[in-house]
Z-matrix of the N, CA and C atoms (Angstrom, degrees):
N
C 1 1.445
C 2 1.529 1 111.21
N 3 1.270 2 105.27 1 -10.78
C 4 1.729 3 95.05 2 168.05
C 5 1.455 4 136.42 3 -57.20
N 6 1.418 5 97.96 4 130.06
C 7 1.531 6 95.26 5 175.25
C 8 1.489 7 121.02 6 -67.70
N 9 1.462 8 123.91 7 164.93
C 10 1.197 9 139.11 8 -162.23
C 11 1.811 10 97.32 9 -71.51
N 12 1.153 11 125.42 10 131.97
C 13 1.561 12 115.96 11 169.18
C 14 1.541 13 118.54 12 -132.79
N 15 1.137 14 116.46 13 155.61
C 16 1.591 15 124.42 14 170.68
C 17 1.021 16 114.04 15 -29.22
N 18 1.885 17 148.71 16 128.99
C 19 0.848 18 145.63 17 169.80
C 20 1.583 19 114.17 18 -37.68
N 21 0.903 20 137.88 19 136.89
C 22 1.835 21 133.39 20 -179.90
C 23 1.916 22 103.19 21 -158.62
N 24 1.596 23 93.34 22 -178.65
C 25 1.449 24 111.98 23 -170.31
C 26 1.859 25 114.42 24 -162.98
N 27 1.100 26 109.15 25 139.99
C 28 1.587 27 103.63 26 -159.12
C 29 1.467 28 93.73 27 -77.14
N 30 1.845 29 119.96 28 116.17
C 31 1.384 30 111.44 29 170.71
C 32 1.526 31 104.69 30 -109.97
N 33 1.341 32 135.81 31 106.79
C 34 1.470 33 137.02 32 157.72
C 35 1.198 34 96.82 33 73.43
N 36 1.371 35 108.89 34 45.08
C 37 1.911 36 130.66 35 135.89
C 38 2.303 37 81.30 36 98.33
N 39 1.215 38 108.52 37 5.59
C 40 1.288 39 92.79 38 -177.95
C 41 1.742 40 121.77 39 -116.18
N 42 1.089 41 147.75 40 159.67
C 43 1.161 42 120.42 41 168.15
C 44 1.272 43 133.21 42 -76.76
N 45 1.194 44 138.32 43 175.46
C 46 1.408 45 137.51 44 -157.21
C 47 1.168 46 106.69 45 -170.95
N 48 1.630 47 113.61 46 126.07
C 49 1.969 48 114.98 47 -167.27
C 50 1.665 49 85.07 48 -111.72
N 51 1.033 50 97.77 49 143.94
C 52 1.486 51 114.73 50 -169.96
C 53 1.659 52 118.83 51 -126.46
N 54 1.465 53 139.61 52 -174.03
C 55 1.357 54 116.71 53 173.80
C 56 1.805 55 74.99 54 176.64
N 57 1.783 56 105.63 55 136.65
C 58 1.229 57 82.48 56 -160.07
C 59 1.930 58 105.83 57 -135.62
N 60 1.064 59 145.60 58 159.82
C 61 1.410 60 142.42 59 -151.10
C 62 1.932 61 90.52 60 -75.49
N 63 1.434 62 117.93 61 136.36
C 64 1.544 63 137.10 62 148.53
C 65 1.373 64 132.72 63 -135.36
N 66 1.207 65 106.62 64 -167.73
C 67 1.481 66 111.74 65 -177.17
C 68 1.725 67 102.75 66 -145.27
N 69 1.067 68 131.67 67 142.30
C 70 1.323 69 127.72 68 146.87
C 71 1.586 70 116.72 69 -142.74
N 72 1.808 71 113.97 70 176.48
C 73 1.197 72 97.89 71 -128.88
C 74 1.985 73 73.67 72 -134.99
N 75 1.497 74 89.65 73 113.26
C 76 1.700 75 116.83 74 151.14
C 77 1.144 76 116.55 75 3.02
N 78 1.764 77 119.28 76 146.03
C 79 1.705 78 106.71 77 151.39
C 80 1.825 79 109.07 78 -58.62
N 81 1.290 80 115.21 79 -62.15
C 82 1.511 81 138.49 80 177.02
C 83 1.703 82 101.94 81 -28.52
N 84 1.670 83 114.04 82 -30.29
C 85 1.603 84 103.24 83 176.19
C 86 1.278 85 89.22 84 99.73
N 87 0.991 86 129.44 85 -30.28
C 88 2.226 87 115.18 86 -178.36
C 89 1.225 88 102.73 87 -66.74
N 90 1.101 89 108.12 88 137.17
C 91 1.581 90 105.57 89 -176.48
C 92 1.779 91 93.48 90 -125.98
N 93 1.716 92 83.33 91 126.83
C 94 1.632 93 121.01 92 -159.14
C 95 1.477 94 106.30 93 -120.66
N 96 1.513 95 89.63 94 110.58
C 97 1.724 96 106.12 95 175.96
C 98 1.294 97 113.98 96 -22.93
N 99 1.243 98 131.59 97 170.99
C 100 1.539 99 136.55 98 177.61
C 101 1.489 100 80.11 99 -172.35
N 102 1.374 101 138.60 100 111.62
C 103 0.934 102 161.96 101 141.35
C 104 1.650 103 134.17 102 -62.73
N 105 1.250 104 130.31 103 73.78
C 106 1.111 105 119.64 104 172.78
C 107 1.919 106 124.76 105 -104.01
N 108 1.005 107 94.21 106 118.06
C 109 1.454 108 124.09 107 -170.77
C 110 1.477 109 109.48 108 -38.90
N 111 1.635 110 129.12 109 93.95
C 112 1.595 111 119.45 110 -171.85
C 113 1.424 112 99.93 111 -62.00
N 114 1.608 113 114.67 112 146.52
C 115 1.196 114 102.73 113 -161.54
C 116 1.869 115 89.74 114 -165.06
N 117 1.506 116 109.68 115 87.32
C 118 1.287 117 122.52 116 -158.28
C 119 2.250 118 94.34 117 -95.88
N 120 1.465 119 98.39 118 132.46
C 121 1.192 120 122.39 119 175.44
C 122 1.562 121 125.51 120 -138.51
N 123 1.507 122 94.68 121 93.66
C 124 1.193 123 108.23 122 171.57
C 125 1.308 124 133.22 123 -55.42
N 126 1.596 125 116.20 124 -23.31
C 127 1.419 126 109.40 125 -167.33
C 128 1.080 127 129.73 126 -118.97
N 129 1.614 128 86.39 127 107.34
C 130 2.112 129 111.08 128 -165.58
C 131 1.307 130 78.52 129 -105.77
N 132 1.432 131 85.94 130 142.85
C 133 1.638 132 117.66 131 143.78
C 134 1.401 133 115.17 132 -96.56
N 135 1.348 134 95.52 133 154.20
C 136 2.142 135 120.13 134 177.12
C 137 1.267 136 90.52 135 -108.22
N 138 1.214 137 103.28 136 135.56
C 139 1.359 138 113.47 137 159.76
C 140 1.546 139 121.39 138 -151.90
N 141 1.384 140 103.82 139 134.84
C 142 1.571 141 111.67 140 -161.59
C 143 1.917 142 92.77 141 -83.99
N 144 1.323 143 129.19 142 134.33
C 145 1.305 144 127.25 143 164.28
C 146 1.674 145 108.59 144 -106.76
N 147 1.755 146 117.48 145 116.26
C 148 1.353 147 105.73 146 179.02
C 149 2.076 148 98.66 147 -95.00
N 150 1.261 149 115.33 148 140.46
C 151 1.145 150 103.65 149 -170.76
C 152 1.685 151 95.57 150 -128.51
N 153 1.418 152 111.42 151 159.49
C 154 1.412 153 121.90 152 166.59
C 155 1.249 154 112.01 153 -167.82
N 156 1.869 155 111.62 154 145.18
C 157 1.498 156 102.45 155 171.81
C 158 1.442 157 97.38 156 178.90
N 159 1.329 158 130.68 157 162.20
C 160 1.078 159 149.37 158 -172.29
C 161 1.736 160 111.09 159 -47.46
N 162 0.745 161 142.20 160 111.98
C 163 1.698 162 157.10 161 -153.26
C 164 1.442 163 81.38 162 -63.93
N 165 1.700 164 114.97 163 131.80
C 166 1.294 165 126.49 164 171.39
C 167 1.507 166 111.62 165 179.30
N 168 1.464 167 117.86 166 138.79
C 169 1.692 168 119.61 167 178.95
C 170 1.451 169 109.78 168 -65.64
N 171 1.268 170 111.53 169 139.37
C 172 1.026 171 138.04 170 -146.63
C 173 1.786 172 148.74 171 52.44
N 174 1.285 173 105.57 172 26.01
C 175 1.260 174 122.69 173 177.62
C 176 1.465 175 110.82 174 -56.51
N 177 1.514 176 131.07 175 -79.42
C 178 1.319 177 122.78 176 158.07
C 179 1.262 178 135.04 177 -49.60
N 180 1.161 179 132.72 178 10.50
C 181 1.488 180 129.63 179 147.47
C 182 1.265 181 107.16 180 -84.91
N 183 1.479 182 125.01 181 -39.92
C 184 1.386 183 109.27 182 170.51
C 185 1.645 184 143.06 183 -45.02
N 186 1.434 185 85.31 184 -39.42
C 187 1.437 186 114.85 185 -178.85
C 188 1.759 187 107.93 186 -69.45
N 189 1.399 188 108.43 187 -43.05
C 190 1.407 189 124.39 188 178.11
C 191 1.353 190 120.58 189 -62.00
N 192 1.576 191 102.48 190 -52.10
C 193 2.092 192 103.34 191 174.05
C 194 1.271 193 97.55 192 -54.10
N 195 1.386 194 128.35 193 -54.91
C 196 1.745 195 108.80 194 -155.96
C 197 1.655 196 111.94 195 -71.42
N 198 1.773 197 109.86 196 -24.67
C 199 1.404 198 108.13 197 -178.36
C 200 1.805 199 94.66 198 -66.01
N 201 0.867 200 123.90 199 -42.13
C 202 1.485 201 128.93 200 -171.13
C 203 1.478 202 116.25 201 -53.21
N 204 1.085 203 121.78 202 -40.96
C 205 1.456 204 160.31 203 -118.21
C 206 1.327 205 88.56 204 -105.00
N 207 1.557 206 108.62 205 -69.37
C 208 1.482 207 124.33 206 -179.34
C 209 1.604 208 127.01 207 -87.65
N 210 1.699 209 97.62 208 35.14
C 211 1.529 210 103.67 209 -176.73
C 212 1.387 211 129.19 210 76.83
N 213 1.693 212 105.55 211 -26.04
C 214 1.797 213 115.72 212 173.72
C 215 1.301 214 112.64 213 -55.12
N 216 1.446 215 109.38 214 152.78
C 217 1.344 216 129.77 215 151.22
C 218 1.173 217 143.87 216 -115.65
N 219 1.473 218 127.27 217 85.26
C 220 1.512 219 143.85 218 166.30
C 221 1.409 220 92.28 219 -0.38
N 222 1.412 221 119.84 220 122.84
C 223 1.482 222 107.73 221 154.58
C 224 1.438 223 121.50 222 -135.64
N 225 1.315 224 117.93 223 -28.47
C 226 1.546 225 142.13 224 161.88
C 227 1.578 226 128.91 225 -119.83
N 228 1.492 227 123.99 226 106.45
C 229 1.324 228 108.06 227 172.45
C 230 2.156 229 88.94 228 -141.80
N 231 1.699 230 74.90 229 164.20
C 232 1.323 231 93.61 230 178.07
C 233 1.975 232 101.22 231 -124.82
N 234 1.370 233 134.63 232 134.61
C 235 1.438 234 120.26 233 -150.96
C 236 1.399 235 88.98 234 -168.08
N 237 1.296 236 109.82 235 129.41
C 238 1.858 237 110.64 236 156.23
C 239 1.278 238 117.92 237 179.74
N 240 1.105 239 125.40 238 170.90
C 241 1.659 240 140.82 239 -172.09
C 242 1.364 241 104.08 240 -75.64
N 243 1.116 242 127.12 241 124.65
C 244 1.183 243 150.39 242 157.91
C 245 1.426 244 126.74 243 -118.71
N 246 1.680 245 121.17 244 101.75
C 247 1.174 246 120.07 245 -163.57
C 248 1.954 247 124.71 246 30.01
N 249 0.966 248 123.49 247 69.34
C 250 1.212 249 121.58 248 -155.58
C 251 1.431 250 156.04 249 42.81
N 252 1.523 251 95.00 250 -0.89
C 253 1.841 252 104.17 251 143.61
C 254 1.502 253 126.69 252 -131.14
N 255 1.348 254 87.45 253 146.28
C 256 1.794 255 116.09 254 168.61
C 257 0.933 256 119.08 255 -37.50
N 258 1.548 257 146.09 256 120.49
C 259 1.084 258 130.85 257 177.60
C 260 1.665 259 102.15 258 -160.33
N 261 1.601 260 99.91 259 164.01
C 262 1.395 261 99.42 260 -170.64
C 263 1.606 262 110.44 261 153.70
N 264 1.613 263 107.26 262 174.92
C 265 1.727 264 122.01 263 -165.19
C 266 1.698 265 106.50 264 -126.03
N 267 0.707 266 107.51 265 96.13
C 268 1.872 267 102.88 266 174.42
C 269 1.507 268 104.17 267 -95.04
N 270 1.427 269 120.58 268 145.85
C 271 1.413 270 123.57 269 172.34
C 272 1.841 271 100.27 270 -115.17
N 273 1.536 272 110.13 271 142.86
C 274 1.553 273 101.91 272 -168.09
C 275 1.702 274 91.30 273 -145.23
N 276 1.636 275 94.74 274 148.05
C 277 1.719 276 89.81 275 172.14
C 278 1.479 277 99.19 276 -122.83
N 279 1.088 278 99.15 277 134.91
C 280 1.484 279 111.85 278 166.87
C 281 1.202 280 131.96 279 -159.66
N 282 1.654 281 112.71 280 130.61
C 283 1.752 282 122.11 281 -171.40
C 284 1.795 283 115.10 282 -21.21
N 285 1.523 284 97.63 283 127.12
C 286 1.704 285 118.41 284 -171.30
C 287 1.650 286 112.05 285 -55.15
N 288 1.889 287 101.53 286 3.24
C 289 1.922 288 88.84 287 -166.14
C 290 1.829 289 82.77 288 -117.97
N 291 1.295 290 109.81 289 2.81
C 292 1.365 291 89.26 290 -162.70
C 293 1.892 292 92.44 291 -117.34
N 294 1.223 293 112.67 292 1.23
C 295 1.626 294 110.27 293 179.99
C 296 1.393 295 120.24 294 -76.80
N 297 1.144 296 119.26 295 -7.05
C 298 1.816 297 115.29 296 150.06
C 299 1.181 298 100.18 297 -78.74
N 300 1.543 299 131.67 298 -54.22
C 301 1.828 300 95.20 299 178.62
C 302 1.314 301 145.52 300 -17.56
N 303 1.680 302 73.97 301 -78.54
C 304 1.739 303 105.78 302 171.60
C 305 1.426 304 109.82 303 -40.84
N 306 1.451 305 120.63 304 -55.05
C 307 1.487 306 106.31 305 176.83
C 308 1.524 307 119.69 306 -79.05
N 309 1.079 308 132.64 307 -18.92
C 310 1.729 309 117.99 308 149.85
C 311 1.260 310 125.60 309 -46.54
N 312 1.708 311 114.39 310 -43.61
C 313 1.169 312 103.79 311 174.35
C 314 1.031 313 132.39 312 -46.09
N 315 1.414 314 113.87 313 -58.69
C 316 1.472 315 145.74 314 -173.61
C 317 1.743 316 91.18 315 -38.44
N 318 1.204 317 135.75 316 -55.96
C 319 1.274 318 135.84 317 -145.21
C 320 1.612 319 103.33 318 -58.44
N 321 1.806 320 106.15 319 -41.67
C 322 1.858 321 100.75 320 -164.86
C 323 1.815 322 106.33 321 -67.65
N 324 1.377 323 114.14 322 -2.86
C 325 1.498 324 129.94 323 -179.63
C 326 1.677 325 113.78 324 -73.33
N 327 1.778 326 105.26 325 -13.62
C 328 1.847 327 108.18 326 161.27
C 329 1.720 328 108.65 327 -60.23
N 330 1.509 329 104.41 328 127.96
C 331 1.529 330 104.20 329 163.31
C 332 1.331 331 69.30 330 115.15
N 333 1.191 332 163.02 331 -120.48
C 334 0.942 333 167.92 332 165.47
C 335 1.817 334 122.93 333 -1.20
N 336 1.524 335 106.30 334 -47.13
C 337 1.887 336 109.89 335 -179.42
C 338 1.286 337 81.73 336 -168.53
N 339 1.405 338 119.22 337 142.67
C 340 1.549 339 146.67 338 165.47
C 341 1.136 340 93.39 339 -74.17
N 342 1.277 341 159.95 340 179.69
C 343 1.750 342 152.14 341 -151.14
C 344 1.730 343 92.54 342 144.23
N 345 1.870 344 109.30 343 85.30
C 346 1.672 345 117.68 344 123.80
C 347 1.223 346 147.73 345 -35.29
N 348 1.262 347 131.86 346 101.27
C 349 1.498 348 101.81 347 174.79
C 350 1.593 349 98.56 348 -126.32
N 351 1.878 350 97.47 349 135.60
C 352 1.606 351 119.83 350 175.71
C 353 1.023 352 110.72 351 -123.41
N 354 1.421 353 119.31 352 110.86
C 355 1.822 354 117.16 353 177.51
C 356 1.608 355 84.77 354 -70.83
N 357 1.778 356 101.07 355 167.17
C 358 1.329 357 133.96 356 175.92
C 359 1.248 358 115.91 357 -140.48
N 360 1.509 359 119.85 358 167.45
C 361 1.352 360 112.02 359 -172.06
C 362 2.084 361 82.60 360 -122.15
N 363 1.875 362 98.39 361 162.00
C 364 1.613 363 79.19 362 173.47
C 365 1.183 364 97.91 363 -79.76
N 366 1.722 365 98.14 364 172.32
C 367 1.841 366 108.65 365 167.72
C 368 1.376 367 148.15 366 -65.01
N 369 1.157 368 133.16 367 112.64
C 370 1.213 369 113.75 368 178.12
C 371 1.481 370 136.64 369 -21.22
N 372 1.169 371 107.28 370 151.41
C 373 1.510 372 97.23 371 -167.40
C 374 1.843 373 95.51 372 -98.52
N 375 1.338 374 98.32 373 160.95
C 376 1.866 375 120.91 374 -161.06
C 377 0.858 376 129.47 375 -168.41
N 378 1.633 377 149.90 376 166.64
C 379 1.146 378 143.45 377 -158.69
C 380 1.817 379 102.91 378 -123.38
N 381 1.224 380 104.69 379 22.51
C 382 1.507 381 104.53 380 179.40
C 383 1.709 382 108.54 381 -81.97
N 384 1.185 383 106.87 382 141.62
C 385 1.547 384 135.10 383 159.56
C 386 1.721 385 147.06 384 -104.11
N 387 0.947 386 120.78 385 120.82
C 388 1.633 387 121.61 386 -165.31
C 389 1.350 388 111.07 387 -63.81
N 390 0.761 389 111.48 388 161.74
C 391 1.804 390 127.51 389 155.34
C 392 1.737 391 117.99 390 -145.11
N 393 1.005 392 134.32 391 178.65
C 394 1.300 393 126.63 392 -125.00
C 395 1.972 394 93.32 393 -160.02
N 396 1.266 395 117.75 394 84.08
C 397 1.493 396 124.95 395 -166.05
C 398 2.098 397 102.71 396 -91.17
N 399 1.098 398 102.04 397 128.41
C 400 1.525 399 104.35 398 -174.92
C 401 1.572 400 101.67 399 -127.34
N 402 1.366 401 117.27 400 129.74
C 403 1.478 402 98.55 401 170.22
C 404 2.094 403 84.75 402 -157.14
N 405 1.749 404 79.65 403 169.92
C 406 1.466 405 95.33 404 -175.10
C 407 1.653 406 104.02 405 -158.89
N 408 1.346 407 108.81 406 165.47
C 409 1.624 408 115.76 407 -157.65
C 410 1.323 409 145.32 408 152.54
N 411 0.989 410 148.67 409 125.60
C 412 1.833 411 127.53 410 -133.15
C 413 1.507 412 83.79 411 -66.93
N 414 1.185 413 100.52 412 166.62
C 415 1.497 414 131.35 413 -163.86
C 416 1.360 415 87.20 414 -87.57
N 417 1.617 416 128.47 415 147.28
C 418 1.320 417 160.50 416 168.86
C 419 1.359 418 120.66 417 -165.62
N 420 1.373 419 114.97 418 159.95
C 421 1.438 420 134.63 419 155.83
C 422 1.699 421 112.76 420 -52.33
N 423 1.320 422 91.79 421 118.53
C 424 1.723 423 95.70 422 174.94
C 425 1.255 424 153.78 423 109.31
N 426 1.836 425 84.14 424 -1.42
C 427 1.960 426 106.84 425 -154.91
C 428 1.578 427 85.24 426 -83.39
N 429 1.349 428 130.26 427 -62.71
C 430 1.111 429 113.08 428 177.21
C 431 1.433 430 143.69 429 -59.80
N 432 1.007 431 112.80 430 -6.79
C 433 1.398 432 132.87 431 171.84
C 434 1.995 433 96.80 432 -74.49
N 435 1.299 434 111.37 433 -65.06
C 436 1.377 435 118.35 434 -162.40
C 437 1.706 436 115.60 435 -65.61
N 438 1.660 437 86.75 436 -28.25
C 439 2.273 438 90.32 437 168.92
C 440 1.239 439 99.29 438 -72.02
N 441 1.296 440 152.51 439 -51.15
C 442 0.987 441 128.97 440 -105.15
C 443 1.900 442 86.36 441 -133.85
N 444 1.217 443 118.40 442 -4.10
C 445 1.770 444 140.73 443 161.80
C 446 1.634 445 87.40 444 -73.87
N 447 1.005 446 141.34 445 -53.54
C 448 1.635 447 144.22 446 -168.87
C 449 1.280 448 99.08 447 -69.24
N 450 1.596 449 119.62 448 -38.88
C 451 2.043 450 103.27 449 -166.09
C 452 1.676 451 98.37 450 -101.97
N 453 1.241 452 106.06 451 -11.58
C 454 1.443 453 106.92 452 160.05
C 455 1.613 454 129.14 453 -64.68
N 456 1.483 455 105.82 454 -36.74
C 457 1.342 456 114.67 455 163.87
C 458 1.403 457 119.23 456 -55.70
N 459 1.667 458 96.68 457 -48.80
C 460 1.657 459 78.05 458 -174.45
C 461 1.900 460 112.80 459 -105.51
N 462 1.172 461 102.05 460 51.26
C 463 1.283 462 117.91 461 -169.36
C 464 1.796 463 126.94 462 36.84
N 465 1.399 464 107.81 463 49.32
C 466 1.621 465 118.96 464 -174.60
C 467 1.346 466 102.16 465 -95.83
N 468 1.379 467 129.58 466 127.28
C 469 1.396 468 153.78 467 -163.46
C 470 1.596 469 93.71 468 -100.58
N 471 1.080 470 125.52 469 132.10
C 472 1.658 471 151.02 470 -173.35
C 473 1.573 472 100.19 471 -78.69
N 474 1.193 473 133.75 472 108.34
C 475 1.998 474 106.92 473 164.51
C 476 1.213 475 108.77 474 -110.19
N 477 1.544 476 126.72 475 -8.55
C 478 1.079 477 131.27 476 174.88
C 479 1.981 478 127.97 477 -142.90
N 480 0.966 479 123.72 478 120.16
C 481 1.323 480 114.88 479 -159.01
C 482 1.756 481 105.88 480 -138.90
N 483 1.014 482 127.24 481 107.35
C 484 1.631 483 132.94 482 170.80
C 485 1.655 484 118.15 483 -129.88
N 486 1.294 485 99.25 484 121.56
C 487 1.251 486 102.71 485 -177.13
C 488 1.686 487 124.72 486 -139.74
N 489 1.050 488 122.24 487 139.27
C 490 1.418 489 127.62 488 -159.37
C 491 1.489 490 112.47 489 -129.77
N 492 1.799 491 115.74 490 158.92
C 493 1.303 492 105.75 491 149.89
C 494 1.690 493 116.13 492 -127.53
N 495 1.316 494 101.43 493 -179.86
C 496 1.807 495 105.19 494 177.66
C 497 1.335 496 110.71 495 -139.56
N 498 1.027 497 125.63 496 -166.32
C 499 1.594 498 138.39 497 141.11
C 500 0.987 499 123.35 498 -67.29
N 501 1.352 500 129.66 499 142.09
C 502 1.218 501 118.21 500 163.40
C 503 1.577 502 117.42 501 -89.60
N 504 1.370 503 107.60 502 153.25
C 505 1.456 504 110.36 503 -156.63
C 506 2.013 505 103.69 504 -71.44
N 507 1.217 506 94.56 505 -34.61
C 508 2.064 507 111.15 506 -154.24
C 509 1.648 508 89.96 507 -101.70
N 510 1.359 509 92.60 508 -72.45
C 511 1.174 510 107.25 509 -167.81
C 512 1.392 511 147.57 510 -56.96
N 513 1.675 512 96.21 511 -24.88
C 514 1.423 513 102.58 512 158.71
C 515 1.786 514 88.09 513 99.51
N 516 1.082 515 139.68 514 165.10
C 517 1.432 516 165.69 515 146.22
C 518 1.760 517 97.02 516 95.43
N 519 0.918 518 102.48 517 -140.51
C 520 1.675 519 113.94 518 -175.41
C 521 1.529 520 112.15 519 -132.68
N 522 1.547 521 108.79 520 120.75
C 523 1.257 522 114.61 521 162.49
C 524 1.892 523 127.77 522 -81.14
N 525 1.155 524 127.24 523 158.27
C 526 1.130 525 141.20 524 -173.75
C 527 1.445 526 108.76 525 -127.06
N 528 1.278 527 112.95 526 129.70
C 529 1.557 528 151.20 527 -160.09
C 530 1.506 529 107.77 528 -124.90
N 531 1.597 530 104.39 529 118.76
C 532 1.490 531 99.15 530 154.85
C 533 1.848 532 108.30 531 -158.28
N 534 1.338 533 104.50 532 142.52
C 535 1.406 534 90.67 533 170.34
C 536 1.534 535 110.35 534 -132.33
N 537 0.674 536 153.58 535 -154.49
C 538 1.999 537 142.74 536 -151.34
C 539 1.596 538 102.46 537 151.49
N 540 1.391 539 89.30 538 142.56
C 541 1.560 540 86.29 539 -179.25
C 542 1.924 541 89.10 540 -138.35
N 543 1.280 542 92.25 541 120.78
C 544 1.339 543 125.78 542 -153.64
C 545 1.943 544 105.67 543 -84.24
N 546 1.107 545 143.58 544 150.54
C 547 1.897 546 136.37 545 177.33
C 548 2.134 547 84.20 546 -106.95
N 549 0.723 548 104.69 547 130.00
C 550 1.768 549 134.27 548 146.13
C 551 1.375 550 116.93 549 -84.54
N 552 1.394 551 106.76 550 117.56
C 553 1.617 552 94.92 551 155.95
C 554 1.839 553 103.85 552 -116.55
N 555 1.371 554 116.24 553 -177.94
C 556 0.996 555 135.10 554 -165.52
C 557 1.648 556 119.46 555 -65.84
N 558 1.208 557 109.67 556 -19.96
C 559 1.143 558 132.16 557 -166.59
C 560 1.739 559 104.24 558 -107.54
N 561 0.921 560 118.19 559 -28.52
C 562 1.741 561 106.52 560 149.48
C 563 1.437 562 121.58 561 -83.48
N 564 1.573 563 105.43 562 155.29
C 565 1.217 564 123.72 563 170.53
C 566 1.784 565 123.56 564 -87.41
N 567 0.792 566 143.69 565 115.82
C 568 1.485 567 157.72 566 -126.34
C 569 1.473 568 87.79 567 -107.24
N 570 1.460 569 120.95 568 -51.02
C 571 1.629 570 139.42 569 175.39
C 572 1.823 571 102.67 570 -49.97
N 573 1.384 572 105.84 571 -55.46
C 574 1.844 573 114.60 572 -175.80
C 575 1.560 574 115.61 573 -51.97
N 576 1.778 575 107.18 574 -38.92
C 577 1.315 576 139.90 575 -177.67
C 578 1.326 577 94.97 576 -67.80
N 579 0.986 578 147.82 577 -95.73
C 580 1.448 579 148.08 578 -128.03
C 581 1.374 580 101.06 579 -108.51
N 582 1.762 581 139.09 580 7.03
C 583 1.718 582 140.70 581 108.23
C 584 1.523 583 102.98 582 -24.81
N 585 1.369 584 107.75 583 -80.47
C 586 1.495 585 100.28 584 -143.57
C 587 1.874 586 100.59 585 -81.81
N 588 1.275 587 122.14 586 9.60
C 589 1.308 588 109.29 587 163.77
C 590 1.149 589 106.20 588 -116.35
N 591 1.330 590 146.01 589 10.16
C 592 1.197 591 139.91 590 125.35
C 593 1.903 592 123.76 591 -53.13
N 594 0.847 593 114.21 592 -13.31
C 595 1.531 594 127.37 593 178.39
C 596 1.558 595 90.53 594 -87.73
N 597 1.797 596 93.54 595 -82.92
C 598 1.726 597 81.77 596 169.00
C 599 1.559 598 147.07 597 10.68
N 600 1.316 599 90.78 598 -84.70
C 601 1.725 600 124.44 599 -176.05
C 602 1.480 601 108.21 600 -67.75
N 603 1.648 602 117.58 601 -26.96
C 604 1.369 603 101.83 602 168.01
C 605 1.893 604 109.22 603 -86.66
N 606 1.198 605 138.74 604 -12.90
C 607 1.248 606 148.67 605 178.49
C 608 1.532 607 102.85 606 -77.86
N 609 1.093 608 110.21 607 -40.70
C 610 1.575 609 81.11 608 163.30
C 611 1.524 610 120.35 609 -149.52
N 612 1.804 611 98.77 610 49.53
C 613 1.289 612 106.58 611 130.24
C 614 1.938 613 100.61 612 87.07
N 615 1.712 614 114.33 613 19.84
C 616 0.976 615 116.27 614 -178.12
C 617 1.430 616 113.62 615 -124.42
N 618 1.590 617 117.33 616 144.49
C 619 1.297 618 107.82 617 168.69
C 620 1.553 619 130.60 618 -104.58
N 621 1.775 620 104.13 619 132.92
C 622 1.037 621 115.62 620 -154.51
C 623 1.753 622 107.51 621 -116.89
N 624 1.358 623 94.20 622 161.33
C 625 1.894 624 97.81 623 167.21
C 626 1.251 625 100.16 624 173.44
N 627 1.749 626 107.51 625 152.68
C 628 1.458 627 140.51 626 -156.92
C 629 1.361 628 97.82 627 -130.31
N 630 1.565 629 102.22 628 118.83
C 631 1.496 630 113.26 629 169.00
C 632 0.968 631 106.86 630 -121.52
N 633 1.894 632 119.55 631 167.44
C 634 1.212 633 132.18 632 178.15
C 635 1.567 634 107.42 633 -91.92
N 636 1.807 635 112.89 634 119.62
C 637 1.706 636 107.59 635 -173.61
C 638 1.857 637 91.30 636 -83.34
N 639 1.547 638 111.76 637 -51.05
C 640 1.398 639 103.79 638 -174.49
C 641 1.423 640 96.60 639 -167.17
C-alpha cells in the first residue's frame, strides 16, 4: 500500500533525496553529458497520521495520492475495520518545505477521514528489548485494564496491542483474545513480570504467557 516516493537513501539514520551525475549516449553515438546536479537534503519530516472515518472503498487511496502528491512516503501504518469504521495510524516522511502542504491537503479529506497530523522525532537509541504477551479466556469486564495495571507496575511500555473476541467452540459464551508486544528495558526483571501475571491469569481465570520476540 505504499505510496510512490522520491528516490532517497538512509543518510545518518535520516533520509536523504538525492539526484545523481550521468551520461547517456545519442542516436549519432556521441555520448552527451546529461548532468544532474547531486543535491543531498536532509530535511524530512516524520509525521505520525491519526486517521478515522466511516468504512468505505477507497479510503486509503485517498490518503495515498495526496501522501504521493506531496513527495511523501507511506512507510508504516497500522489500519482496519472495526465494526464499521476505518480507523488507524500511518507514519509518513516527507520534505520539511513541503509539510504544510501536505497537511492542508489532508484537511478537504473531512467528511470523508478525520486526518491528525503529529510530527515525531526518531527514538532515542537504548538497550531495551520486546517480549511478546499472549493470553486467552472467556470474555469479561476488566482483562485489559488488569494486564496492563501489572506492566504499568513495572513500568513496560505497550508497542503493540490487538485484541479480539469469538465464540467459544464447546463451551458456549465468548472468548477473549489478546496478544501485545510489550518494550523491556534493562532495568526490569522479565522473571518479576511474568510472577505477577501468572498470579494474575489465575485471578481471573485466563491463560497467559511471555515470550522473548528479540
Amino acid at each position: 500500500m505504499a505510496a510512490p516516493a522520491a528516490a532517497g537513501c538512509p543518510v545518518g539514520g535520516r533520509r536523504s533525496r538525492f539526484q545523481r551525475l550521468g551520461t547517456v549516449t545519442g542516436s549519432s553515438g556521441d555520448r552527451s553529458s546529461v548532468r544532474f546536479r547531486a543535491r543531498y537534503d536532509r530535511r524530512v519530516a516524520t509525521l505520525v497520521l491519526t486517521v478515522v472515518g466511516d468504512d468505505r472503498v477507497g479510503l486509503i487511496k485517498a490518503l495515498a495520492d495526496i501522501v504521493s502528491a506531496h513527495g511523501g512516503n507511506w512507510e508504516r501504518s497500522h489500519l482496519a475495520e472495526l465494526d464499521g469504521t476505518f480507523a488507524g495510524v500511518v507514519v509518513v516522511t516527507v520534505p520539511d518545505q513541503r509539510t504544510a502542504a501536505l497537511q492542508a491537503a489532508l484537511a478537504p479529506l473531512e467528511g470523508l477521514l478525520e486526518v491528525s497530523v503529529r510530527p515525531t522525532a526518531a527514538p532515542a537509541p537504548g538497550t531495551a528489548r520486546r517480549v511478546r504477551l499472549d493470553l486467552i479466556g472467556n470474555d469479561r469486564p476488566g482483562i485489559v485494564a488488569a494486564v496492563s495495571d501489572v506492566l504499568v507496575r513495572h513500568r513496560l511500555s505497550v508497542a503493540d496491542l490487538q485484541t479480539s473476541t469469538r465464540e467459544a467452540p464447546m463451551a458456549g459464551g465468548m472468548l477473549f483474545e489478546a496478544t501485545a508486544v510489550v518494550t523491556v528495558t534493562d532495568e526490569d526483571s522479565l522473571d518479576a513480570v511474568r510472577a505477577d501475571l501468572e498470579v494474575l491469569a489465575s485471578e481471573i481465570l485466563v491463560d497467559l504467557s511471555l515470550t522473548a520476540v528479540d
